[in-house]
C-alpha positions in Angstrom: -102.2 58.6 42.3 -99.0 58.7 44.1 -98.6 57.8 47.9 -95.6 59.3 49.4 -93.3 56.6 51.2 -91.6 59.8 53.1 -93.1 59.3 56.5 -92.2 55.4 56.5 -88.3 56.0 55.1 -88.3 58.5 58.0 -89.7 56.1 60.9 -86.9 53.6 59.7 -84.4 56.2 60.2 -85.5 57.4 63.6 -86.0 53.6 64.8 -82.7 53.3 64.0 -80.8 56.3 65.7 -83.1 55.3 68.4 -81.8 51.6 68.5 -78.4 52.8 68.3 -79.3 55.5 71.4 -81.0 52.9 73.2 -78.0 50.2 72.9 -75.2 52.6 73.2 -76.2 55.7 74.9 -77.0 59.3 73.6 -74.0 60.2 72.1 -73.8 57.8 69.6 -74.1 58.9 65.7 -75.2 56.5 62.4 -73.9 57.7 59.1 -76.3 58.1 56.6 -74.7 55.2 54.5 -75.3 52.7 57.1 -79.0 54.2 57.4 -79.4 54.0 53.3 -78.0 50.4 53.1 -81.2 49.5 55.9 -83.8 51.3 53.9 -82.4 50.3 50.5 -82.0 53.2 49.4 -79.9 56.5 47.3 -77.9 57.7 50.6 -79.5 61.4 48.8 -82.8 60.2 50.1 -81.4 59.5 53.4 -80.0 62.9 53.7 -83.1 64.8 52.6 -85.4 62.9 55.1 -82.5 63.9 57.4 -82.4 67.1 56.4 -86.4 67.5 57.4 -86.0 66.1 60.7 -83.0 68.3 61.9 -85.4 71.1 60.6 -88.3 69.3 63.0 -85.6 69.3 65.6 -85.7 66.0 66.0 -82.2 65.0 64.7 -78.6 66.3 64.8 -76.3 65.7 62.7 -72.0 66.2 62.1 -70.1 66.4 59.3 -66.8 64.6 59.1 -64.7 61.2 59.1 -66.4 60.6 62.9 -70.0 62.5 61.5 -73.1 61.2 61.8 -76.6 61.6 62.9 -78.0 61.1 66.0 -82.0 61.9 67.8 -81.8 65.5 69.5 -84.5 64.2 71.7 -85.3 60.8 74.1 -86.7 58.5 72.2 -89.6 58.4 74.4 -90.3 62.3 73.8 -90.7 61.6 70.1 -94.3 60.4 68.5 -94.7 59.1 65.3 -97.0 62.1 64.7 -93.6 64.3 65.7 -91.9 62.2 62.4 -94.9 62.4 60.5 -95.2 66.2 60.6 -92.0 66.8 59.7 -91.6 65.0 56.6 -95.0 65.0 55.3 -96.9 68.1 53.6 -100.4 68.3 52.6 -103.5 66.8 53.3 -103.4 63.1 53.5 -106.2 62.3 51.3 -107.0 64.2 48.1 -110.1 65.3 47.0 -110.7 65.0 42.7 -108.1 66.7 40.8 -110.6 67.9 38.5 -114.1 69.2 39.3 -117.0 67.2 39.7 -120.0 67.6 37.3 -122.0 70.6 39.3 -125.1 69.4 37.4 -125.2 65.8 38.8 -126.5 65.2 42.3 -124.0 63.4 43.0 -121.4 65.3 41.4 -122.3 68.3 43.4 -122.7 66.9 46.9 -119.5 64.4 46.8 -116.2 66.6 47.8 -118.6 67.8 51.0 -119.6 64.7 52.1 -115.9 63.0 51.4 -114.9 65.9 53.6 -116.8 65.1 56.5 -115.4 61.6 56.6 -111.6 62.2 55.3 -111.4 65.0 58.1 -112.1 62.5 60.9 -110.0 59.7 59.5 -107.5 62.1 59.5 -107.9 62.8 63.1 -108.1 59.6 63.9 -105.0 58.6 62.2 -103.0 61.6 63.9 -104.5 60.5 67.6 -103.1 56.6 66.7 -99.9 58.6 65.7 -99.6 61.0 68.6 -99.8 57.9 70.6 -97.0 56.0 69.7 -93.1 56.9 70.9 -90.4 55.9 68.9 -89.3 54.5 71.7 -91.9 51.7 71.9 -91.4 51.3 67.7 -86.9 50.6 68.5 -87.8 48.4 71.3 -90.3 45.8 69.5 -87.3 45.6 66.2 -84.9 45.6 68.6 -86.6 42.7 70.2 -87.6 41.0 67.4 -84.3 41.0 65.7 -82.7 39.9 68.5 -80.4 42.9 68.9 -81.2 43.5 72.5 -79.4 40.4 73.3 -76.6 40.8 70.9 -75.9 44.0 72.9 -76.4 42.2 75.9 -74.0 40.5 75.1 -71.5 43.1 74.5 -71.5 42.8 70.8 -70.7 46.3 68.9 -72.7 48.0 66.0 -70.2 46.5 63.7 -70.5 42.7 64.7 -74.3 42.7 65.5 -74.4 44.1 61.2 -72.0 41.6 60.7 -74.4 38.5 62.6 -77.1 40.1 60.0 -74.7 39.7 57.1 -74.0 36.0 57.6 -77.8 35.4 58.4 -78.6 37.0 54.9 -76.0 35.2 53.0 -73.7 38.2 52.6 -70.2 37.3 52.4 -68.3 40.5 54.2 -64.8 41.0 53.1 -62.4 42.4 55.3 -60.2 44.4 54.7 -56.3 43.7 55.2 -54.2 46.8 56.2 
């Protein structure tokens, strides 16, 4: 049984334009390789999760040397149901891919009373969801990382990755023009 990672790559993205909004103002884009390098992954993936959330409305994007994407909303008008809706299809859980036995008891009487109970986690998963702005999600990383007071501090995009290179052990080489 496969669990799709679509609505997490997604909440990474948005938590990030949202960072990047938050930090340096509306205007500012993230290019889909910076955004694949964070999630760890094919910058294709990146731009097909994109791809769903410009369709949601929820992101723009430019083409170009100075492209980018950017949210098409405050971060504070976007729930992590908003993002979850427009990346994920289908039900979240799955009922038996192959037909119960009709002649068992149990067999007979397990999808509806699975139902019942799937349906209202369901629900109550969406309310938890609906609940939560990406706003409050960019805040707590930003917090935690300690990016809110690199920007305090005036540090750009650029030097606050660079801080996280060094911190990782990743040797950055400059390049000399």
């Amino acid at each position: 049984m496969n669990t799709s990672s679509k609505f997490v790559v997604a909440t990474h993205i948005m938590a990030g334009l949202a960072g990047k909004r938050l930090a340096y103002g509306p205007m500012e884009t993230t290019k889909s390789s910076f955004l694949s390098r964070s999630v760890n992954t094919n910058p294709v993936v990146i731009r097909r999760i994109l791809g769903m959330l410009r369709k949601a409305g929820l992101v723009i994007s430019q083409t170009g040397p100075d492209g980018g994407s950017r949210l098409a909303l405050p971060p504070e008008q976007i729930s992590l149901l908003d993002i979850y809706e427009a990346v994920e299809e289908g039900d979240i859980f799955h009922l038996h891919y192959n037909s119960p036995d009709e002649c068992c008891p149990f067999g007979a009487n397990i999808q509806g009373t699975l139902c019942e109970i799937m349906c209202e986690a369901t629900s109550a998963m969406k309310n938890i969801l609906a609940q939560k702005k990406l706003r409050d999600i960019a805040e707590d990383i930003m917090n935690r990382s300690g990016i809110t007071e690199l920007v305090a501090k005036g540090y750009t995009p650029d030097q606050i990755q660079e801080q996280f290179d060094v911190k990782c052990g990743k040797l950055v080489k400059k390049k000399v023009v």
